[in-house]
C-alpha positions, 0 to 999 in steps of 0.5 A: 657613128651618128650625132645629134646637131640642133636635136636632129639626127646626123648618122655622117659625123666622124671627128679627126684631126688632119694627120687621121688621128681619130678624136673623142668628143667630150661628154656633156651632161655632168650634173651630179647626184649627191647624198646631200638634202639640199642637191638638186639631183639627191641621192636616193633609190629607184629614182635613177636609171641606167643605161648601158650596153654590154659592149661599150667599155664606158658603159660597162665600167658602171655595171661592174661598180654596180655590182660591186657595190650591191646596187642593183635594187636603188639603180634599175637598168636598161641595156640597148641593141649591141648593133649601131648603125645608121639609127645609133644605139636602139632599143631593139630586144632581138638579140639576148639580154637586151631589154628595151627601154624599161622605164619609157617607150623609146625605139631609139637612146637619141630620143632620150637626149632630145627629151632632155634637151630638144636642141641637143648636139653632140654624141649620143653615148651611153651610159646614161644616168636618167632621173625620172622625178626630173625627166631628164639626163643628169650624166653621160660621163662614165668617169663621174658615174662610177664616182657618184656610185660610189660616193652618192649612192653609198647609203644604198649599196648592200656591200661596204666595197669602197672604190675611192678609200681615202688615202689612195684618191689623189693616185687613183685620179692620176692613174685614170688619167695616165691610163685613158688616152694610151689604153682606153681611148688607145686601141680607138685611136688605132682602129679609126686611124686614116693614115699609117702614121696615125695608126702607127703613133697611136699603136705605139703608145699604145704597147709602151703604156701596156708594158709599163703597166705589166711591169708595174703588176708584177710588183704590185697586185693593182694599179695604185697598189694594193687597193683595188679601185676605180682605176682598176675598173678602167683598166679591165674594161679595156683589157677583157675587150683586146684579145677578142676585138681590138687585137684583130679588128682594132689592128692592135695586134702586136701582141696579146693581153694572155701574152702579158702574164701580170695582164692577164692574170690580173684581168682574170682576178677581176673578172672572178670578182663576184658579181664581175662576170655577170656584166662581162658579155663577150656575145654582144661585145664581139657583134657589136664591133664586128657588125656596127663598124662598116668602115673596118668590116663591112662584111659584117661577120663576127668571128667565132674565136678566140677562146679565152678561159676567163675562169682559170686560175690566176697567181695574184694571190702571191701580192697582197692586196684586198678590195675595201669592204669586200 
């Protein structure tokens, strides 16, 4: 896991504390695109670029409100490698459905943050939201990506889905919060552990904070009601990665989402949701992880399980809930 310092390449930098807890390194381009004339980075289509790999959590946050919300015309889309190793994530079209840099001619994504800044430090993560009339990275956060598309970009979008209706915000922003650390950053947490209580803390916190809110399904249809949202976004990511990587390879093993019935069920909704399933490559996922940490598996080998049948029936439709505007 690499990192830019003074724009060069470092690919030996890890961040923990001293107890072996690993630690996520904020993102750092948080410019905003706005449906406003006077924006410096305004709304607009095919001026932005995404880019994303189908394995990363964050990444496929903003490909799921993409489709969603009907943007692929105005936001065109590159996808890197799923393996990163020494060079980080590349540009590399040997594996199906990357695509190479669509819009410049970078072999790696770490070229595109010393465009933007030439004396860049830090990760270098996607997504990334590039604007080609500037040249330059507006935002590496997935967590404000997802907002400008559904705040920004809604002029462009060819569906009414509305993911942050008004009367629910407030919620929904708590409900990110209460998920990020425990779930999503969690089961990295977990994974990157040095110690045993580190890995123990961390897994731990990461099962109470997964039965909380298979309880809380159980009586509601999502996370902040009976709307879905953003946050139900973030959830899913994390969800549909457990049971094929951070159960076993992540050592989050003590039980699985399909043994959580209000979990699974409501993971399986979203995946059916149309245009969901399109974004969901388990392929590049499972390589990415399997192959990419050396540290945890150092043979390299992806496994060939489990088999998951994310396409079968799921009982939500008992609650009442609907997605605005679909």
């Amino acid at each position: 896991m690499g990192k830019m310092i003074n724009g060069q390449w470092r690919s030996d930098t890890w961040v923990r504390d001293n107890e072996g807890h690993f630690e996520r390194e904020p993102t750092t381009f948080r410019d905003q695109v706005e449906d406003r004339e006077d924006a410096t980075y305004r709304a607009a289509s095919q001026r932005y670029h995404l880019y994303v790999s189908y394995a990363c959590p964050w990444a496929h946050r903003t490909l799921i409100v993409r489709a969603l919300m009907g943007l692929e015309e105005a936001i065109d889309v590159s996808v890197v490698h799923p393996h990163m190793l020494d060079d980080g994530w590349t540009f590399d079209q040997d594996f199906d459905g990357t695509t190479g840099d669509t819009i410049g001619d970078h072999q790696f994504l770490r070229q595109l943050y010393v465009e933007a800044d030439d004396e860049y430090t830090g990760r270098v993560t996607v997504p990334v939201l590039w604007d080609r009339e500037r040249a330059t990275i507006v935002n590496n956060e997935s967590r404000e990506i997802i907002r400008m598309f559904n705040q920004g970009f809604a002029a462009f979008a060819t569906t009414d889905v509305d993911l942050w209706p008004q009367g629910h915000r407030e919620r929904i922003d708590e409900i990110i919060d209460a998920i990020y650390e425990p779930i999503n950053n969690g089961v990295y947490r977990s994974g990157f552990a040095t110690t045993q209580r580190a890995y123990e803390k961390s897994v731990t916190q990461l099962f109470e904070a997964l039965e909380k809110w298979e309880n809380h399904l159980s009586r509601h249809r999502y996370l902040a009601g009976q709307v879905f949202t953003e946050a139900d976004v973030c959830m899913f990511t994390t969800l549909l990665r457990f049971d094929p990587v951070y159960y076993g390879h992540f050592k989050c093993n003590i039980k699985h989402v399909y043994e959580f019935p209000n979990l699974w069920n409501y993971a399986l909704e979203i995946y059916q949701m149309p245009g969901v399933a399109e974004t969901c490559r388990l392929d590049h996922i499972k390589s990415h992880y399997y192959y990419s940490h050396q540290n945890i598996n150092p043979t390299g080998i992806v496994p060939r399980g489990p088999i998951l049948n994310h396409l079968a029936h799921h009982d939500r439709d008992r609650l009442p809930g609907e997605v605005v505007g679909l």
